[in-house]
N, C-alpha and C positions, 0 to 999 in steps of 0.2 A: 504494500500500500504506500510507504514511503516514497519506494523507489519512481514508483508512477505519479503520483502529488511534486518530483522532484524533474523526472522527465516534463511533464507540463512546462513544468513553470519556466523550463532550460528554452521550450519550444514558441512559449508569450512572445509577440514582438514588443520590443519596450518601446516607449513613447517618450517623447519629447516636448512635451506641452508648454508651451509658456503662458502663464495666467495674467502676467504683469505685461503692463506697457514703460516703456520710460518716460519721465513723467516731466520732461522739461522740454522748451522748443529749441530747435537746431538753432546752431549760431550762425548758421549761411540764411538769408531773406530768400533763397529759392529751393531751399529743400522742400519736399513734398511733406506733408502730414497727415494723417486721417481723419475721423470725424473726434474716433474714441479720444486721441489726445487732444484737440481742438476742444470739445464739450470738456475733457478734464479741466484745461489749463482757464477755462471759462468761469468753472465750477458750478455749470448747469447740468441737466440730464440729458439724455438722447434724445429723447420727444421734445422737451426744450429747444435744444440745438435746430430740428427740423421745425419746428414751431416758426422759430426767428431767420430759419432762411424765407419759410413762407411768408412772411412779414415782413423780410428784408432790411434787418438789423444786421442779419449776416452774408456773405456774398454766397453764391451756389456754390462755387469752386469747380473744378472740373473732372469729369470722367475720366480713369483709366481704362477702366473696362464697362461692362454693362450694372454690374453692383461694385465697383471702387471709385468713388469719389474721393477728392485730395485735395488742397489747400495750401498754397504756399505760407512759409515761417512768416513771410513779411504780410500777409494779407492777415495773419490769428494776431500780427503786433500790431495794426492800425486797431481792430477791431477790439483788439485789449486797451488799448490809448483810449479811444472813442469811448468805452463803459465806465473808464479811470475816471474823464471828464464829469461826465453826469451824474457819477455815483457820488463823488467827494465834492 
């Protein structure tokens, strides 16, 4: 019984998941970003984040593909400038 509970477990493909994002924006103004660090660095939620593109607080950003949309560093700094103003 061992031996087969040990054979399995030799045969599992292991995984490599990462849970985390990194959680600060690039130092380059043209690196790409996603929504997930964009709504982080915001401190809004996802619905939010999509909320304010529809409302136009936030810019759309652009497609990679059919489900990747992306954001330049320098367009998540104007729009972190822009909320700095209004908020303080």
């Amino acid at each position: 019984m061992q031996q087969a509970i040990h054979d399995q477990q030799q045969h599992q493909k292991k995984r490599n998941k990462v849970t985390g994002i990194d959680k600060t924006l690039p130092i380059d103004d043209d690196a790409f970003i996603r929504m997930t660090l964009f709504a982080y660095v915001l401190g809004i939620s996802r619905s939010t984040f999509l909320l304010w593109i529809k409302q136009g607080k936030i810019p759309a950003g652009r497609h990679l593909s059919a489900r990747c949309r992306v954001w330049t560093a320098g367009e998540a700094r104007q729009v972190l400038a822009k909320f700095k103003k209004h908020v303080i």
